[in-house]
KOLNU-303105 format. One line per 3 residues: number of its first residue (from 1); their letters; for each residue x, y, z of N, C-alpha, C. Coordinates in Angstrom, 3 decimals, decimal comma, padded with zeros to 6 digits. Example, Ala and Ser with C-alpha at 12.3 -4.5 7.8 and 13.67 -1.06 7.14 Angstrom:
% residues 2
1 = AS = 013,190 -005,690 007,800 012,300 -004,500 007,800 013,200 -003,300 007,800 ~ 012,850 -002,250 007,080 013,670 -001,060 007,140 012,900 000,030 007,870
***
This chain:
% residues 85
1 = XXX = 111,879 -088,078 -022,368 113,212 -088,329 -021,889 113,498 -089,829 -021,838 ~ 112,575 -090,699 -021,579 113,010 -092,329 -021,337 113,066 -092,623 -023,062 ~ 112,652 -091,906 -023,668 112,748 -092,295 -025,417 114,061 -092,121 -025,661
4 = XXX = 114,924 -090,850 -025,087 116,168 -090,309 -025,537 116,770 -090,900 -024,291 ~ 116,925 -091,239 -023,419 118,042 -092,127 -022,595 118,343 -093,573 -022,606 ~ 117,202 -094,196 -023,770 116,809 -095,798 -024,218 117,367 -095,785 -025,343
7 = XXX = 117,093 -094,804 -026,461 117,302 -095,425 -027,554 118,244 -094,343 -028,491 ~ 118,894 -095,149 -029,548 119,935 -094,109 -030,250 118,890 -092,831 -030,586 ~ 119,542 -091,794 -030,892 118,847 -090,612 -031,183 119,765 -090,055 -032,320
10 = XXX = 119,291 -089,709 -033,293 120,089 -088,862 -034,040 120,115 -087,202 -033,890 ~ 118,791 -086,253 -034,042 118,611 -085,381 -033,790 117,035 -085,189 -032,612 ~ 117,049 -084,685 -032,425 115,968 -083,816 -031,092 115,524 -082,492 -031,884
13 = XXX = 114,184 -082,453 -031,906 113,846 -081,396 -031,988 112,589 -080,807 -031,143 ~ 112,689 -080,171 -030,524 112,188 -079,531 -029,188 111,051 -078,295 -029,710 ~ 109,670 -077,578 -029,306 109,131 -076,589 -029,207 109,617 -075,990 -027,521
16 = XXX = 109,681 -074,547 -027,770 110,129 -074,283 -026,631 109,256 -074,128 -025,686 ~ 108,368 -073,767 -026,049 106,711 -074,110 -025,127 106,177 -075,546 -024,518 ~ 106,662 -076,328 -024,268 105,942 -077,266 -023,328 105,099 -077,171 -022,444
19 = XXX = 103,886 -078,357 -022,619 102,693 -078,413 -021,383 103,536 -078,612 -020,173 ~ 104,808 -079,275 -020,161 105,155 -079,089 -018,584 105,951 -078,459 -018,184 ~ 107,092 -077,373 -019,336 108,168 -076,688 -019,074 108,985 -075,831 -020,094
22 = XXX = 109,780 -076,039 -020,405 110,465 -075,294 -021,244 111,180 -076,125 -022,363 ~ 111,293 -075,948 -023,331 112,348 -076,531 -024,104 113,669 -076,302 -024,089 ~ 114,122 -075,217 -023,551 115,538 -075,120 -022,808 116,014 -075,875 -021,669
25 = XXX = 115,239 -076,046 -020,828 115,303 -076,713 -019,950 115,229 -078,658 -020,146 ~ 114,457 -078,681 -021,121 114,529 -079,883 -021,369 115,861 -080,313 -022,227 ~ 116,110 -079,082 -022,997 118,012 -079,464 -024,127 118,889 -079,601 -023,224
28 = XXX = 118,694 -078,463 -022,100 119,681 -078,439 -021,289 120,626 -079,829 -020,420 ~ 118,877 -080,559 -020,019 119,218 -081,997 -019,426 119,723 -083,032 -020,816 ~ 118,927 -083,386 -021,799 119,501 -083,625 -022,815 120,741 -083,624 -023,593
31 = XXX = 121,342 -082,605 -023,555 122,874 -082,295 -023,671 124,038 -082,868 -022,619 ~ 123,252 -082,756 -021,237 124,180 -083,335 -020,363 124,122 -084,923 -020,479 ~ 122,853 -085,603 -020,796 123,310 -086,627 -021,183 124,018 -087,448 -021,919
34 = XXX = 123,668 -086,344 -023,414 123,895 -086,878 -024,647 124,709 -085,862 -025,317 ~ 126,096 -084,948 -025,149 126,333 -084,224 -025,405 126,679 -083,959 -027,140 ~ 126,720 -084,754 -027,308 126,939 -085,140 -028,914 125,651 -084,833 -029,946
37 = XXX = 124,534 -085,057 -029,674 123,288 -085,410 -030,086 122,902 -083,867 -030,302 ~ 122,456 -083,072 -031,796 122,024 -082,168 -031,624 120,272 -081,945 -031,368 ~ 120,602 -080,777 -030,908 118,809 -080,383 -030,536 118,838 -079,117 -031,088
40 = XXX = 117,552 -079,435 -031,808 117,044 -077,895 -032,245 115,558 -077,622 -031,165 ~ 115,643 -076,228 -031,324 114,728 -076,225 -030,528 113,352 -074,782 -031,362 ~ 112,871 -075,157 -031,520 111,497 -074,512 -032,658 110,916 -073,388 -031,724
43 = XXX = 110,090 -071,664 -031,931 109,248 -071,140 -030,866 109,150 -070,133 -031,983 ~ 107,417 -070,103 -031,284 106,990 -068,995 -031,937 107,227 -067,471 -031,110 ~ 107,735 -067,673 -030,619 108,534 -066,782 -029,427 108,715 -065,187 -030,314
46 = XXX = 108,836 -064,413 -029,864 109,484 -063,322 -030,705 110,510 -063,212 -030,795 ~ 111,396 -063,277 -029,306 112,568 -063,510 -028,380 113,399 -064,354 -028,421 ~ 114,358 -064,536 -028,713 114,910 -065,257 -028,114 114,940 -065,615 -026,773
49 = XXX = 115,081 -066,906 -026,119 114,460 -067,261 -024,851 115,943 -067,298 -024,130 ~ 115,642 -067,332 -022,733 117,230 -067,279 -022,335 117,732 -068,223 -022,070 ~ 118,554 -069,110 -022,246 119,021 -070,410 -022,373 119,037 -071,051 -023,557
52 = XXX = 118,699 -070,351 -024,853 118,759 -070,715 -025,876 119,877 -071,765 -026,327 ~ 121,285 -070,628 -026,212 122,266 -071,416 -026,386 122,846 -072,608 -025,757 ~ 122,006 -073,505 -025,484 122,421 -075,036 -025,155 122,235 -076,013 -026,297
55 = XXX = 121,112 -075,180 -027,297 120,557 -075,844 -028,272 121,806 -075,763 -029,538 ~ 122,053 -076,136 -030,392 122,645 -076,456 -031,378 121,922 -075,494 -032,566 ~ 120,557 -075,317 -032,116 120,018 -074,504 -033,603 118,485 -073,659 -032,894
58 = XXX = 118,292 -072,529 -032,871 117,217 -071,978 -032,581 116,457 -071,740 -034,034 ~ 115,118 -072,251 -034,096 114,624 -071,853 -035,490 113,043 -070,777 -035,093 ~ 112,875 -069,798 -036,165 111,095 -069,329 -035,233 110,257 -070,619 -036,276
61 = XXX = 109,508 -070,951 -035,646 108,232 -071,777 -036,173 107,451 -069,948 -037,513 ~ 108,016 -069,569 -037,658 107,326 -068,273 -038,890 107,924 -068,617 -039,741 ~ 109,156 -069,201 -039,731 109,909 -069,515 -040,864 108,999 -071,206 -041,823
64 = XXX = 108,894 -070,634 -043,255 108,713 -071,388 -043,841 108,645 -072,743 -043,740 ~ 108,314 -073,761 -043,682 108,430 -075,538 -043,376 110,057 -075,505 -044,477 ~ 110,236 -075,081 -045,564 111,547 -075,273 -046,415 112,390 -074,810 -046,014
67 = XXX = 112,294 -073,460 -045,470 113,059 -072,939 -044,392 113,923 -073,767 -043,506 ~ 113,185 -074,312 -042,614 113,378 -074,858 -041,446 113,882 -076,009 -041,744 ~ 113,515 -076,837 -042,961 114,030 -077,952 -043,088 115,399 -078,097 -043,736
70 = XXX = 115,987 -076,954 -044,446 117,140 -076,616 -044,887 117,976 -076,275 -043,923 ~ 117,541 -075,621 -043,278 118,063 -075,099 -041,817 118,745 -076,613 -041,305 ~ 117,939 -077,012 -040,694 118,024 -078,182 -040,126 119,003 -079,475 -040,876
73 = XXX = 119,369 -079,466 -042,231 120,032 -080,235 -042,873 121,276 -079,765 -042,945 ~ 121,465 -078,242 -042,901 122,686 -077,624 -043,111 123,546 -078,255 -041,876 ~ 123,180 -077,995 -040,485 123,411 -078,285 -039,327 123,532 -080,080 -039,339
76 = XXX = 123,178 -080,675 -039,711 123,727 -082,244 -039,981 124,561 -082,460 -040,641 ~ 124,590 -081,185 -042,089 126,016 -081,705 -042,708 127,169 -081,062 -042,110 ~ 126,861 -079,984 -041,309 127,820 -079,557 -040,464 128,785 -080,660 -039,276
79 = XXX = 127,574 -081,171 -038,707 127,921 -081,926 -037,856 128,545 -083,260 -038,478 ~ 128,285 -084,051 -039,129 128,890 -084,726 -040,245 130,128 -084,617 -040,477 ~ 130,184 -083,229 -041,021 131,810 -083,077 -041,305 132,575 -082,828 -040,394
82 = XXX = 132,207 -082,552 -039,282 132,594 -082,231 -037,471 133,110 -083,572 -037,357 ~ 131,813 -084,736 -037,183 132,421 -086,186 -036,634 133,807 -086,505 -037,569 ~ 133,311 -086,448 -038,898 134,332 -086,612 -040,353 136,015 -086,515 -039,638
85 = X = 135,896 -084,663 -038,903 137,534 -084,661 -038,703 138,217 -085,342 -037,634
***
């Protein structure tokens, strides 16, 4: 968090498993700071977790590395053309 309240951030990308908590919980504060700034948030989860939707992009870590990284680009040019209008 002192990385993302110090310095520009373009994207966040979060596991939803944390050694100290959740990755929802951590987008959640994240968003309120930085509401602009997307976060994806990665889990090998089966589930969807509840609080998901704070995140900008839920991906499962099963999905392919090309997968995920397409994923993840689509959602920038999205946002892109978002700031754009």
């Amino acid at each position: 968090m002192t990385i993302f309240r110090q310095n520009r951030v373009d994207l966040v990308v979060l596991d939803h498993f944390l050694e100290d908590g959740l990755g929802t919980t951590l987008a959640t504060e994240m968003k309120r700071l930085k509401p602009q700034i997307p976060v994806v948030i990665l889990s090998g989860a089966m589930e969807l977790p509840d609080g998901f939707d704070v995140a900008d992009l839920f991906i499962s870590k099963l999905e392919p590395t090309v997968v995920v990284l397409d994923t993840i680009a689509r959602l920038l040019k999205i946002i892109d053309k978002r700031d754009d209008d």
